[in-house]
PDB file of N, CA, C and O in Angstrom:
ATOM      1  N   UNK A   1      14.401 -36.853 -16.149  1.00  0.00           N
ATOM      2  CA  UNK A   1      13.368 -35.879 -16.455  1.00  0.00           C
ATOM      3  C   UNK A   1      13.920 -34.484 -16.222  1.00  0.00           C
ATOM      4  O   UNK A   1      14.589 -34.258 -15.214  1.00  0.00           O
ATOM      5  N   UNK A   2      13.667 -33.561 -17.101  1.00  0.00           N
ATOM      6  CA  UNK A   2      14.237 -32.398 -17.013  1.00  0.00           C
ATOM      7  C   UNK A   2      13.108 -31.612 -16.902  1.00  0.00           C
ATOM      8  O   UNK A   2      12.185 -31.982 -17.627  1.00  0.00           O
ATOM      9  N   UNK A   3      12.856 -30.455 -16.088  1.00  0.00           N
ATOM     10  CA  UNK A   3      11.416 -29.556 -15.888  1.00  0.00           C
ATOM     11  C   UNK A   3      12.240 -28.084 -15.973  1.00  0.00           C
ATOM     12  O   UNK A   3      13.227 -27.749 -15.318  1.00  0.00           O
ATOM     13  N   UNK A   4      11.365 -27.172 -17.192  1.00  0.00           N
ATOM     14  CA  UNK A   4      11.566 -26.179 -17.304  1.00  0.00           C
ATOM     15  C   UNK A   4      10.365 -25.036 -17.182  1.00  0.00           C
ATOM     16  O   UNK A   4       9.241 -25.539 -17.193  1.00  0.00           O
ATOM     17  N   UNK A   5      10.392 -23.904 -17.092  1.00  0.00           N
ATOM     18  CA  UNK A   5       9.450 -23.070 -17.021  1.00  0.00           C
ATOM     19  C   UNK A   5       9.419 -21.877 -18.368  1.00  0.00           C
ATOM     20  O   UNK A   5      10.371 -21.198 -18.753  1.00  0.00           O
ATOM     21  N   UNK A   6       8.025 -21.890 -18.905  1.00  0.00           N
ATOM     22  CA  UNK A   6       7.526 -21.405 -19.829  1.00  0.00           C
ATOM     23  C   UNK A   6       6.462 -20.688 -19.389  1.00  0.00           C
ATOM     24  O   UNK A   6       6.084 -20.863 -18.231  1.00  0.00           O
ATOM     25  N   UNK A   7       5.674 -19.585 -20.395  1.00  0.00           N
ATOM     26  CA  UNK A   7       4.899 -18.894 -19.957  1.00  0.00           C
ATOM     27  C   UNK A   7       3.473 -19.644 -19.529  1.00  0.00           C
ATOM     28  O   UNK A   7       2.444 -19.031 -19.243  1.00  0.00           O
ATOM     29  N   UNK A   8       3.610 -21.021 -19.542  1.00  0.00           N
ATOM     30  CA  UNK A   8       1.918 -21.501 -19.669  1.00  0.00           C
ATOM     31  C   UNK A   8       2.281 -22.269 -18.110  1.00  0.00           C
ATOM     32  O   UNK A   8       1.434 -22.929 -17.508  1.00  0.00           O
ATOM     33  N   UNK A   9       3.209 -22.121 -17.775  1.00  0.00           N
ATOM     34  CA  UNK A   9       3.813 -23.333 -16.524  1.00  0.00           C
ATOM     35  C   UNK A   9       5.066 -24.110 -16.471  1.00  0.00           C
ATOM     36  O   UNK A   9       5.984 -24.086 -17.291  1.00  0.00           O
ATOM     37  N   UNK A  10       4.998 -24.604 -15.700  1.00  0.00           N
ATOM     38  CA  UNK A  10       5.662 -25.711 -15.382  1.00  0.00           C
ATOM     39  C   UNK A  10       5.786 -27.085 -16.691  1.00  0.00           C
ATOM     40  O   UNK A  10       4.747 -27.738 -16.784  1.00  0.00           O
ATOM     41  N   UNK A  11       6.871 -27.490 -17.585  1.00  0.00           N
ATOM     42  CA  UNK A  11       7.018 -28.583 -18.354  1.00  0.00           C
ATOM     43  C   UNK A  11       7.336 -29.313 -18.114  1.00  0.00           C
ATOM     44  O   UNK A  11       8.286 -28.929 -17.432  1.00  0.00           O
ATOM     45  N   UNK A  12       7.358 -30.580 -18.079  1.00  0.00           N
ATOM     46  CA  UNK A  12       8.258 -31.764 -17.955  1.00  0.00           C
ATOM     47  C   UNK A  12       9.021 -32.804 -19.063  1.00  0.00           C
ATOM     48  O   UNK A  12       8.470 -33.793 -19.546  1.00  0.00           O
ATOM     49  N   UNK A  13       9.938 -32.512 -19.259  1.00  0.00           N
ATOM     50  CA  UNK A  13      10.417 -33.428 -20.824  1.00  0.00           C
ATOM     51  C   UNK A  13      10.794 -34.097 -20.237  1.00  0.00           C
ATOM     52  O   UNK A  13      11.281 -33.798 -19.147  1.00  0.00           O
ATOM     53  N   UNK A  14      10.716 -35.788 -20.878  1.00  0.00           N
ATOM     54  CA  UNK A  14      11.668 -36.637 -20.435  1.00  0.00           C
ATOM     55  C   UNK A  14      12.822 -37.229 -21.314  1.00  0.00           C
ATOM     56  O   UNK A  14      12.770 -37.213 -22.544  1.00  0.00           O
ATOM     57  N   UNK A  15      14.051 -37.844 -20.478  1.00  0.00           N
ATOM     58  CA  UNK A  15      14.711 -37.395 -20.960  1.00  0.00           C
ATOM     59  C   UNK A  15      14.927 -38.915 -21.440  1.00  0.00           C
ATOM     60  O   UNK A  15      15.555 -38.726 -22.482  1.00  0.00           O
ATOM     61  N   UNK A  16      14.798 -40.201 -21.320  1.00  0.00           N
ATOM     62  CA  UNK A  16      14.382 -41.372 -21.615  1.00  0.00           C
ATOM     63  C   UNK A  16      13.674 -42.122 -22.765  1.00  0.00           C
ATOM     64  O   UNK A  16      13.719 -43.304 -23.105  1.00  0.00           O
ATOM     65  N   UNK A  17      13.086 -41.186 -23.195  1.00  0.00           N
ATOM     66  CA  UNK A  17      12.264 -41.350 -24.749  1.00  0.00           C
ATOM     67  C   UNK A  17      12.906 -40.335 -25.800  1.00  0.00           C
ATOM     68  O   UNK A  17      13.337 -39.196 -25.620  1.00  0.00           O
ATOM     69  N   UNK A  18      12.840 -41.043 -26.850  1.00  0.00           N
ATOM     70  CA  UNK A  18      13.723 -40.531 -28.145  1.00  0.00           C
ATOM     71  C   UNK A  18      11.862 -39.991 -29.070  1.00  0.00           C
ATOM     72  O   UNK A  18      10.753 -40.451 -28.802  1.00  0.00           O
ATOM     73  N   UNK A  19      12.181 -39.048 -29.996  1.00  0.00           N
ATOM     74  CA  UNK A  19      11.623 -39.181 -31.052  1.00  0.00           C
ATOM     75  C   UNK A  19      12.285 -38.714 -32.296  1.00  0.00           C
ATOM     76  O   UNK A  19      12.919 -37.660 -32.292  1.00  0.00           O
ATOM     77  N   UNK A  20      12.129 -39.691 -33.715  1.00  0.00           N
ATOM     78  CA  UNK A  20      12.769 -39.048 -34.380  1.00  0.00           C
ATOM     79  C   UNK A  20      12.013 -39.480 -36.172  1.00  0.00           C
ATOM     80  O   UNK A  20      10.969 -40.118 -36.040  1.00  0.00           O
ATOM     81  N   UNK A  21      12.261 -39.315 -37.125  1.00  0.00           N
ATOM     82  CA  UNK A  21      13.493 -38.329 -37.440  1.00  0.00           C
ATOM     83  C   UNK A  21      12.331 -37.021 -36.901  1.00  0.00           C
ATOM     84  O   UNK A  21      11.120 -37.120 -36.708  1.00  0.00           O
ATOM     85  N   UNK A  22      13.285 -35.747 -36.752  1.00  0.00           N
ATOM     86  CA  UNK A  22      12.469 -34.514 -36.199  1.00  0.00           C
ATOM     87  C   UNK A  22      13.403 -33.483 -36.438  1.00  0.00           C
ATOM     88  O   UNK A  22      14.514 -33.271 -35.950  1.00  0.00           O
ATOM     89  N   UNK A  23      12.475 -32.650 -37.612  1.00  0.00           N
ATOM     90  CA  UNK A  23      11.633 -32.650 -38.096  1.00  0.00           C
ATOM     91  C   UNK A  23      11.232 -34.062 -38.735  1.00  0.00           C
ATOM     92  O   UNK A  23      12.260 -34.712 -38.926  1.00  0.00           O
ATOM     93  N   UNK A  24      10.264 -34.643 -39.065  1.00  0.00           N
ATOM     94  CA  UNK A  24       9.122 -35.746 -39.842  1.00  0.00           C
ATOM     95  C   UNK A  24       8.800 -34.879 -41.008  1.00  0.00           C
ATOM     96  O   UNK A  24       8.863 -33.676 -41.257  1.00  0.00           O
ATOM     97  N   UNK A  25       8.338 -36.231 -41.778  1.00  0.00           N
ATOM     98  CA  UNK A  25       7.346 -36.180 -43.357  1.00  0.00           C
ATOM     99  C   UNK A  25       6.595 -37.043 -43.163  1.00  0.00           C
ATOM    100  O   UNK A  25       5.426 -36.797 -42.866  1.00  0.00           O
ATOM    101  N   UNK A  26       7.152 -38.518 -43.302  1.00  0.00           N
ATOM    102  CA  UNK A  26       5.657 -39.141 -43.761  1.00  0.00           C
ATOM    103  C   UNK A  26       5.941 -40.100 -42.262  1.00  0.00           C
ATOM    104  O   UNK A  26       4.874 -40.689 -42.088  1.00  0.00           O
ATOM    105  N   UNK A  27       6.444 -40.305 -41.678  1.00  0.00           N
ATOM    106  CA  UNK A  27       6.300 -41.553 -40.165  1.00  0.00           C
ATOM    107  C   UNK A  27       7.439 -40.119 -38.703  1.00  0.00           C
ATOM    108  O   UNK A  27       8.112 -39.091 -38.624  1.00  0.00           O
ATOM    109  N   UNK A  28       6.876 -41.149 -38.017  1.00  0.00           N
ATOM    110  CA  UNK A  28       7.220 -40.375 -36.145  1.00  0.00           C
ATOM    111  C   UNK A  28       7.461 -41.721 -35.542  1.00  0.00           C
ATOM    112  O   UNK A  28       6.693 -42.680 -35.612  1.00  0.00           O
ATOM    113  N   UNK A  29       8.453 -41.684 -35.028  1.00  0.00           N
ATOM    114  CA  UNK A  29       9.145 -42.794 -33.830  1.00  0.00           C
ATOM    115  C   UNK A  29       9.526 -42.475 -33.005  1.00  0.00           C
ATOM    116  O   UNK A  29      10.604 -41.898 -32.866  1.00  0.00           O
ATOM    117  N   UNK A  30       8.583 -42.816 -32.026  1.00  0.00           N
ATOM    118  CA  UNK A  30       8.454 -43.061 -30.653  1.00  0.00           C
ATOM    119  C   UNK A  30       9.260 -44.118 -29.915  1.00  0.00           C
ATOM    120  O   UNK A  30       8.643 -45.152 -29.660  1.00  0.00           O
ATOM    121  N   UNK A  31      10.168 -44.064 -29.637  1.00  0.00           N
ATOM    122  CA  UNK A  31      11.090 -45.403 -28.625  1.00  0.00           C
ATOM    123  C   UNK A  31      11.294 -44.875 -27.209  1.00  0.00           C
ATOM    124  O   UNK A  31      11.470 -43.674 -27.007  1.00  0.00           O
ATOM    125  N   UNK A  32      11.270 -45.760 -26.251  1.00  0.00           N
ATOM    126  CA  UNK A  32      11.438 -46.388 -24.863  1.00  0.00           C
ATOM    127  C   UNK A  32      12.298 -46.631 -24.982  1.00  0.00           C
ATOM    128  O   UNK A  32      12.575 -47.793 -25.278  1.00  0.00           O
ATOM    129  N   UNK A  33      13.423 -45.499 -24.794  1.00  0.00           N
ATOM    130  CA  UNK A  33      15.255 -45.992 -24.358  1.00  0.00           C
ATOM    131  C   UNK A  33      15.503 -46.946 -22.946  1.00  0.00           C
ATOM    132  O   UNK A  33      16.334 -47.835 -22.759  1.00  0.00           O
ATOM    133  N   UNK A  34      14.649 -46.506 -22.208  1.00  0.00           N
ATOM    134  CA  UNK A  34      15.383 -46.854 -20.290  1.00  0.00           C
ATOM    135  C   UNK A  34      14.117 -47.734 -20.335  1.00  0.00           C
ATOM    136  O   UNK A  34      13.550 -47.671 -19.245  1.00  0.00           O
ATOM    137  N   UNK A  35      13.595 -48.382 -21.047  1.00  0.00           N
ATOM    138  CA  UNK A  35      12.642 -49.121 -19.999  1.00  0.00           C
ATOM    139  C   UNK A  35      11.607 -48.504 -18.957  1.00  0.00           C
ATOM    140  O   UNK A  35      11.272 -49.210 -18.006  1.00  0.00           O
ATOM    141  N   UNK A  36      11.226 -47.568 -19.053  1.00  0.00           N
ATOM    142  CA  UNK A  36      10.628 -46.626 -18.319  1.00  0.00           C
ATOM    143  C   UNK A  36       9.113 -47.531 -18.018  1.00  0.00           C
ATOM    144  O   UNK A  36       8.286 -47.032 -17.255  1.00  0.00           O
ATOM    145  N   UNK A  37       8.952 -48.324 -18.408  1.00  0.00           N
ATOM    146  CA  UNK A  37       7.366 -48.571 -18.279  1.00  0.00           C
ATOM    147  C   UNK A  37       6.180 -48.241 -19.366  1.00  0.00           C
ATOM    148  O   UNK A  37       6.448 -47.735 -20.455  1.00  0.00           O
ATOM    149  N   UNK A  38       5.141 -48.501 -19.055  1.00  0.00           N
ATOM    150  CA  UNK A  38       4.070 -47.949 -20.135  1.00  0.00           C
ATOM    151  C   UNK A  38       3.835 -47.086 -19.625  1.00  0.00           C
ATOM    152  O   UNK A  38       3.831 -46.996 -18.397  1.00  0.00           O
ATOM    153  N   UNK A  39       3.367 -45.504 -21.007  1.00  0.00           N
ATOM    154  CA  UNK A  39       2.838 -44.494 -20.615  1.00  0.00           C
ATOM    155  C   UNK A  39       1.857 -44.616 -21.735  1.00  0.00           C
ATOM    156  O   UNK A  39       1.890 -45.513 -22.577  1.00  0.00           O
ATOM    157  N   UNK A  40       0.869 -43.521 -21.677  1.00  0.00           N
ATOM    158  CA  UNK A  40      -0.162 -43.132 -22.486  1.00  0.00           C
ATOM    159  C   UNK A  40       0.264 -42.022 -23.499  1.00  0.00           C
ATOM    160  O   UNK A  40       0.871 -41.052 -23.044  1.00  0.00           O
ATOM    161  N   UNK A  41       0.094 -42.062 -24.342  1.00  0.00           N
ATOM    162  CA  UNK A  41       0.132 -40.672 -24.999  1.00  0.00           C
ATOM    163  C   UNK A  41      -0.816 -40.041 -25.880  1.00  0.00           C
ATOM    164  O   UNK A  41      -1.730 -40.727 -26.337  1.00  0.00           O
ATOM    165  N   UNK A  42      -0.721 -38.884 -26.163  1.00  0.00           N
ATOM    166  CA  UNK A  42      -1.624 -38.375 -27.117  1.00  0.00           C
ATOM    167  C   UNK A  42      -0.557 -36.934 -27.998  1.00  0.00           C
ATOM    168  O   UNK A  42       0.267 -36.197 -27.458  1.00  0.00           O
ATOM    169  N   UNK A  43      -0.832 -36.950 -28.923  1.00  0.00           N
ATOM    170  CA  UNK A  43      -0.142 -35.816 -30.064  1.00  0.00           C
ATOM    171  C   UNK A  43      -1.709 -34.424 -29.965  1.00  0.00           C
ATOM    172  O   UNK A  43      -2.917 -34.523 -30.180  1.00  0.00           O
ATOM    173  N   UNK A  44      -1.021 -33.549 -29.639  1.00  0.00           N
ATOM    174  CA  UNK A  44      -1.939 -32.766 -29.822  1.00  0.00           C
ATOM    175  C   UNK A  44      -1.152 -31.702 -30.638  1.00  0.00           C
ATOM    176  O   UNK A  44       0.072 -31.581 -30.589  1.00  0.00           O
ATOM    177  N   UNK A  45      -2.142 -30.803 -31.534  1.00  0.00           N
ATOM    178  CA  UNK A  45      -2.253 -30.110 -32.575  1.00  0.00           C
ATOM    179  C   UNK A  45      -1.767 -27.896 -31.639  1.00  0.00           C
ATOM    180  O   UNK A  45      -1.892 -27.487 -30.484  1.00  0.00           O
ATOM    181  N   UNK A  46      -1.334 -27.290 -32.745  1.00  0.00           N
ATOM    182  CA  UNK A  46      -0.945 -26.133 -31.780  1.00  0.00           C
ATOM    183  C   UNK A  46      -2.392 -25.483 -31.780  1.00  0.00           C
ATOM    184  O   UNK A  46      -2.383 -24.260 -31.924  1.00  0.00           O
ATOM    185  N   UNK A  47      -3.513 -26.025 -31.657  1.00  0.00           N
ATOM    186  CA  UNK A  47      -4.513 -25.242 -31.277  1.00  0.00           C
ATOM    187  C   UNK A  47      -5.532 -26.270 -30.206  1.00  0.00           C
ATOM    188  O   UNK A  47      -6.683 -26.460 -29.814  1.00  0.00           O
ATOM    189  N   UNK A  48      -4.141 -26.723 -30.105  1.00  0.00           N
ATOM    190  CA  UNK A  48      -4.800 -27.907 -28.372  1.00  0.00           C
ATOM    191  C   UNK A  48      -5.371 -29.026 -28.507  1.00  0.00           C
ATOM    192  O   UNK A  48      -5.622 -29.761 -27.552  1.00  0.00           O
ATOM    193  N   UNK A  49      -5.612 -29.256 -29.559  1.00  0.00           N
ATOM    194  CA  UNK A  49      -6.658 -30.020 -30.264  1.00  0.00           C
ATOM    195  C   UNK A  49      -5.960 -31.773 -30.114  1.00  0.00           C
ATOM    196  O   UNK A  49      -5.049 -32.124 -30.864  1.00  0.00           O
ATOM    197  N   UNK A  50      -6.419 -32.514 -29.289  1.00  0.00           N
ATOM    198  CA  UNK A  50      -5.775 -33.761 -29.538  1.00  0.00           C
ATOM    199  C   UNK A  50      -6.204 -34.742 -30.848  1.00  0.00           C
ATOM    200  O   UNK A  50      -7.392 -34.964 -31.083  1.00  0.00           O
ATOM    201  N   UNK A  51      -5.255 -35.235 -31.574  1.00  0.00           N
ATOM    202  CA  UNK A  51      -5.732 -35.797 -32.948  1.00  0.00           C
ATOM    203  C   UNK A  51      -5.034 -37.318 -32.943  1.00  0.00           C
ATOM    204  O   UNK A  51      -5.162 -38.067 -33.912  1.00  0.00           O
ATOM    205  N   UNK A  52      -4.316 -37.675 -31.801  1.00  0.00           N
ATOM    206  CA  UNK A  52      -3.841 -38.886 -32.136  1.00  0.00           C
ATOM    207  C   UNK A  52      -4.017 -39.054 -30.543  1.00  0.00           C
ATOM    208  O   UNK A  52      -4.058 -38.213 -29.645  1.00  0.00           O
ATOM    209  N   UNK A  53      -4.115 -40.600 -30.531  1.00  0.00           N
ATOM    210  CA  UNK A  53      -3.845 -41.014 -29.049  1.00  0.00           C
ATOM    211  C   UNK A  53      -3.283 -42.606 -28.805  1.00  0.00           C
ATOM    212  O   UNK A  53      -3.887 -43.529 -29.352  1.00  0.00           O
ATOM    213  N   UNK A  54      -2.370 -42.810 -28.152  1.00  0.00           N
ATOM    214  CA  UNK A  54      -1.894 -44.525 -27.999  1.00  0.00           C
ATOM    215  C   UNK A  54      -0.976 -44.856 -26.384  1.00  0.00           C
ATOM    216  O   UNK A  54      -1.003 -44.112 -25.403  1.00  0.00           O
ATOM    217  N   UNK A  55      -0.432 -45.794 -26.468  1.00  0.00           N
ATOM    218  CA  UNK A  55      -0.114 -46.509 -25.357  1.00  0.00           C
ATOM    219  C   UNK A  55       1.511 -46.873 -26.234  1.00  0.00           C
ATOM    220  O   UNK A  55       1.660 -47.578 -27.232  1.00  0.00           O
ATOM    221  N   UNK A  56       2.609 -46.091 -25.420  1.00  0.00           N
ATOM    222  CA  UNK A  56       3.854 -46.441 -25.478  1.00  0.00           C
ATOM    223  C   UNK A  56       4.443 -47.575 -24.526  1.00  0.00           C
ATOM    224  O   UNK A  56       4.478 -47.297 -23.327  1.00  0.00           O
ATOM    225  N   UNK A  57       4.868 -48.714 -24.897  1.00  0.00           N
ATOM    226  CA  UNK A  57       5.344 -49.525 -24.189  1.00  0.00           C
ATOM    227  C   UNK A  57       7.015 -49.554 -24.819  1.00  0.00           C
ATOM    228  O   UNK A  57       7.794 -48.824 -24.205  1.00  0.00           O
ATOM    229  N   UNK A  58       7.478 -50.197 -25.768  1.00  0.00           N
ATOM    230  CA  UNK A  58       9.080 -49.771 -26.376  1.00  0.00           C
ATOM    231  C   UNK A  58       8.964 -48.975 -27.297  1.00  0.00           C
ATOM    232  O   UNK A  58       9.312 -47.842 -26.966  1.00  0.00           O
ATOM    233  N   UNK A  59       8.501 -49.104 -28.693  1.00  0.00           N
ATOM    234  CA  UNK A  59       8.160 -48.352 -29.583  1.00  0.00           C
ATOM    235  C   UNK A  59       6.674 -48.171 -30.478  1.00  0.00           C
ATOM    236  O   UNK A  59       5.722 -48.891 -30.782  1.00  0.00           O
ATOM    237  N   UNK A  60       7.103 -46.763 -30.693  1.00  0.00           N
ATOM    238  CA  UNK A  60       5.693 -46.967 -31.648  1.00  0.00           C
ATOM    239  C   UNK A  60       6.181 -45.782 -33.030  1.00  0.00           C
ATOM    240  O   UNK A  60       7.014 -44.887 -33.170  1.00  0.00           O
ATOM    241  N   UNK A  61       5.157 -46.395 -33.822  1.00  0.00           N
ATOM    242  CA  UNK A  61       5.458 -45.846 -35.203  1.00  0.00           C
ATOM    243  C   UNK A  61       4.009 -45.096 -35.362  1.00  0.00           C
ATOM    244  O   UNK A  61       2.979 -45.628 -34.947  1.00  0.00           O
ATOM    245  N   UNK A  62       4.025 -43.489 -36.161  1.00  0.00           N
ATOM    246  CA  UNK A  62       3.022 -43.204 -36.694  1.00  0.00           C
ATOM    247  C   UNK A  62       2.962 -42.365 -37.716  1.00  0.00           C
ATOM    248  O   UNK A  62       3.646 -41.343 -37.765  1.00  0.00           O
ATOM    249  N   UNK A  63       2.029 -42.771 -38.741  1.00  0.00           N
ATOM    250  CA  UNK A  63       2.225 -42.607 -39.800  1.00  0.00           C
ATOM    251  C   UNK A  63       1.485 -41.212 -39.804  1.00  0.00           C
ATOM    252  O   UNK A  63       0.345 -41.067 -39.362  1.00  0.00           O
ATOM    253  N   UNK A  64       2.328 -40.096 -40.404  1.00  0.00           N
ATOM    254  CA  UNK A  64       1.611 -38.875 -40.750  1.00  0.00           C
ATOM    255  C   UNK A  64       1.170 -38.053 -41.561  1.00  0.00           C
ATOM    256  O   UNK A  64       1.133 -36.823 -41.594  1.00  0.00           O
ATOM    257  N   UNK A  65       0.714 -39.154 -42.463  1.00  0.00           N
ATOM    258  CA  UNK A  65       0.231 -38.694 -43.925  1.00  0.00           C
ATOM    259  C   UNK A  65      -0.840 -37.746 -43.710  1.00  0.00           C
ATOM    260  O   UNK A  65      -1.056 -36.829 -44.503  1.00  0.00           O
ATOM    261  N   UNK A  66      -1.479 -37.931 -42.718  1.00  0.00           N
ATOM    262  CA  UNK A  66      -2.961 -37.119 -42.470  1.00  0.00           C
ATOM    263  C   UNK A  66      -2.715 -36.142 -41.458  1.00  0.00           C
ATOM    264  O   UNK A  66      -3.613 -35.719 -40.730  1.00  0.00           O
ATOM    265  N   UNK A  67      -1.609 -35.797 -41.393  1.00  0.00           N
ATOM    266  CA  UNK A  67      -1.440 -34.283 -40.332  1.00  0.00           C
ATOM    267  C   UNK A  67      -0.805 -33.474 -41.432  1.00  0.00           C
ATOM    268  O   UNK A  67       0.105 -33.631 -42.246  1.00  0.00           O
ATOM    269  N   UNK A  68      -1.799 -32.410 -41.060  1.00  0.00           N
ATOM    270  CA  UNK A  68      -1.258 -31.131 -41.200  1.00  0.00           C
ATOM    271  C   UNK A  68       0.524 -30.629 -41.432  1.00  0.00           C
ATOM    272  O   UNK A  68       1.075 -31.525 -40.793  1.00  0.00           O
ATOM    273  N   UNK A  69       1.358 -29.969 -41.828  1.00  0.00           N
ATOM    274  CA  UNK A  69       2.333 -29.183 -41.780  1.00  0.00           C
ATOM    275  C   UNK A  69       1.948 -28.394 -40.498  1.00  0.00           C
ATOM    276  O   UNK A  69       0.905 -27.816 -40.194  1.00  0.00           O
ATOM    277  N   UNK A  70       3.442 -28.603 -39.671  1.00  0.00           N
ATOM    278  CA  UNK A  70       3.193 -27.625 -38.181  1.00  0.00           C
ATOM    279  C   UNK A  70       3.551 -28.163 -36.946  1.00  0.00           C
ATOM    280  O   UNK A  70       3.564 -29.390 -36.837  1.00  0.00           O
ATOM    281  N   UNK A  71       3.920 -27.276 -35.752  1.00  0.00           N
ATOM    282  CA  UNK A  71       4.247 -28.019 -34.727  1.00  0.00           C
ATOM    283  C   UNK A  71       3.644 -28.802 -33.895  1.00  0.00           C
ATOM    284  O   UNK A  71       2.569 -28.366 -34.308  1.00  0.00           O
ATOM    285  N   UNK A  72       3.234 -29.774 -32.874  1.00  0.00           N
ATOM    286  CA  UNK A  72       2.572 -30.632 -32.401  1.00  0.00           C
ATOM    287  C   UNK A  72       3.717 -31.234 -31.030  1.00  0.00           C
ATOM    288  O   UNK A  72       4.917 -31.507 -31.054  1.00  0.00           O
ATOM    289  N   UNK A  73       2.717 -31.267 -29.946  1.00  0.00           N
ATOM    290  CA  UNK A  73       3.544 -31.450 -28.481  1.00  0.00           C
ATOM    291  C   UNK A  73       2.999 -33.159 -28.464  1.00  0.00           C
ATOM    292  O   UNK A  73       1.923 -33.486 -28.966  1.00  0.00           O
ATOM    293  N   UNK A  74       3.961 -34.163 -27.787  1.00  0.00           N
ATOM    294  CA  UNK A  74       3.426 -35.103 -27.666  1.00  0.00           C
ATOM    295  C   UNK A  74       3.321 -35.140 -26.484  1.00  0.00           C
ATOM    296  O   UNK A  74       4.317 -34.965 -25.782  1.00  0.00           O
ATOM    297  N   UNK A  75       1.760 -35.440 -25.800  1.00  0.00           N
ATOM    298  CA  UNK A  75       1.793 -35.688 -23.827  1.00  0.00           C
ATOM    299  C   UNK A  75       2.099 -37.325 -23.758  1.00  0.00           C
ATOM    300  O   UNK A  75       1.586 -38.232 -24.413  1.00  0.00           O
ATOM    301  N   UNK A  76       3.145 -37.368 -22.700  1.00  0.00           N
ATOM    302  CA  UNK A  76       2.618 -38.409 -22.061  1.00  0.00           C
ATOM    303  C   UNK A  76       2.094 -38.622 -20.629  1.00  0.00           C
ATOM    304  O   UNK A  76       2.024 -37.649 -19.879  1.00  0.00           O
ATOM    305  N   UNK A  77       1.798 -39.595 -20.297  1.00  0.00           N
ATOM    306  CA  UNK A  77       1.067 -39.716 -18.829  1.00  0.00           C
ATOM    307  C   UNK A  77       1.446 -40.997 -18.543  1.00  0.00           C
ATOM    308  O   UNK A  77       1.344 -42.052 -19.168  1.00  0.00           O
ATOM    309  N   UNK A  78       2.149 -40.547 -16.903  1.00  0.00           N
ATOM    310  CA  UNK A  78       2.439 -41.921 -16.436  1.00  0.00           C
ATOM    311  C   UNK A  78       1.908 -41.434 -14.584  1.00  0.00           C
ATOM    312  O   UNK A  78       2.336 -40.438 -14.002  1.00  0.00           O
ATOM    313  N   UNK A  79       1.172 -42.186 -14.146  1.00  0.00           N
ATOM    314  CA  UNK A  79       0.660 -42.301 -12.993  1.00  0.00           C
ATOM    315  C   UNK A  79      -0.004 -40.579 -13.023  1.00  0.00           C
ATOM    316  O   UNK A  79      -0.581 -40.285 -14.070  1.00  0.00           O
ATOM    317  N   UNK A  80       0.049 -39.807 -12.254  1.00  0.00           N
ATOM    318  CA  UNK A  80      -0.851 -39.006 -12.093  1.00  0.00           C
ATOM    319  C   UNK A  80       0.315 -37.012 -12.953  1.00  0.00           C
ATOM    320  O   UNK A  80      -0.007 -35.826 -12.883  1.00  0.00           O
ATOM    321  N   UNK A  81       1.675 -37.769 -13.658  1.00  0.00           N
ATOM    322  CA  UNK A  81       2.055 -36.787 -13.897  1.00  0.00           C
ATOM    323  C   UNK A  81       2.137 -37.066 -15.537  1.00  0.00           C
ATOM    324  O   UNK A  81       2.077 -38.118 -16.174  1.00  0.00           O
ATOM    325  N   UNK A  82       2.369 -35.112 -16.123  1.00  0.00           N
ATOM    326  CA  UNK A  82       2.435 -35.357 -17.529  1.00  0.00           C
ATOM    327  C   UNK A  82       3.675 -35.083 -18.419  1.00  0.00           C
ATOM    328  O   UNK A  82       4.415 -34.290 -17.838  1.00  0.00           O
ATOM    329  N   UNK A  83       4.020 -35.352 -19.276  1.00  0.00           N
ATOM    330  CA  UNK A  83       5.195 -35.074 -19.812  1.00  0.00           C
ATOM    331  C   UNK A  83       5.444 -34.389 -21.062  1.00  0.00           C
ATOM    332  O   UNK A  83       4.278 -34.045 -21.257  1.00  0.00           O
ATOM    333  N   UNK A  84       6.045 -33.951 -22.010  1.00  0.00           N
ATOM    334  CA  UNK A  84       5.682 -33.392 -22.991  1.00  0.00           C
ATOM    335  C   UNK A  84       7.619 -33.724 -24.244  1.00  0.00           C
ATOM    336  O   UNK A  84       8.814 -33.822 -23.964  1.00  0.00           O
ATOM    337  N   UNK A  85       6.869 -33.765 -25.412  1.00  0.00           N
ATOM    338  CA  UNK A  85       8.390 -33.780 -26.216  1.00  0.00           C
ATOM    339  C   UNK A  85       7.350 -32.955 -27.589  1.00  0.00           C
ATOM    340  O   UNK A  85       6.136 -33.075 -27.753  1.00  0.00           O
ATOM    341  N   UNK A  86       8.518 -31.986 -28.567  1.00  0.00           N
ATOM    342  CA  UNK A  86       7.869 -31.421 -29.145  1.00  0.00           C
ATOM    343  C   UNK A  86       8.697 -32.011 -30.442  1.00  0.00           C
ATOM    344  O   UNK A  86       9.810 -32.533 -30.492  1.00  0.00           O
ATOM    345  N   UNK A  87       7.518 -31.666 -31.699  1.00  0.00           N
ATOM    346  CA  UNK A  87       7.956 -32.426 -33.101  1.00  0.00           C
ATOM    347  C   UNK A  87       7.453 -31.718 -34.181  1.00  0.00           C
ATOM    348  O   UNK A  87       6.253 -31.773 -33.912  1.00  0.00           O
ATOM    349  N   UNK A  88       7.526 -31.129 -35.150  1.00  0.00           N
ATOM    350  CA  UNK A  88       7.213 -30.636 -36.415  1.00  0.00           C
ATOM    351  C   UNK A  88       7.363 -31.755 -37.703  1.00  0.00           C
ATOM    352  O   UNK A  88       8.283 -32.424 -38.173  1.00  0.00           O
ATOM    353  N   UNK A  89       5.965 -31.564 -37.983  1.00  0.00           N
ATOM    354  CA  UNK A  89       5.757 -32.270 -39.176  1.00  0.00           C
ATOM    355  C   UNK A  89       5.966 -31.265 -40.465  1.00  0.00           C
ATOM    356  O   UNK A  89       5.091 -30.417 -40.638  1.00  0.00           O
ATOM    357  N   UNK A  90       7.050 -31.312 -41.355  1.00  0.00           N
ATOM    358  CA  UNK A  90       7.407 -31.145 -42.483  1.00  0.00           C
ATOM    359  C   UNK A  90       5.919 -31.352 -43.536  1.00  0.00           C
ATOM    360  O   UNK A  90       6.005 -31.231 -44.758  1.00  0.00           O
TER     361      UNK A  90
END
């Protein structure tokens, strides 16, 4: 896990989960490199707005025919901390 500082706080990326291809068009893959466990996640929109939400265990696929063009942070949550990886949909 790597933690950097930005104007909103404290981030946490991890460094264990892949997403790709990134930039995206039409699908987003989500993979569990290390075995890390299950986390929760949710894709939220750059006006905070959460529009997707699921449960990462190895991988997950999502299809993004119905998002917008634009950037989008993915949270995850594992026990009481959060994590973040960022992705632009083409």
């Amino acid at each position: 896990i790597i933690s950097f500082t930005t104007g909103i706080g404290n981030i946490n990326v991890f460094k264990g989960i892949s997403i790709y291809p990134n930039p995206a068009k039409d699908h987003l893959i989500i993979e569990n490199n290390e075995s890390l466990g299950q986390f929760d996640f949710e894709i939220v929109n750059s006006s905070g707005k959460i529009i997707y939400n699921s449960i990462l265990l190895n991988k997950s696929v999502i299809d993004l025919n119905l998002f917008s063009s634009g950037i989008y942070l993915i949270r995850f949550r594992k026990d009481n901390s959060y994590y973040f990886l960022k992705f632009i949909k083409e």
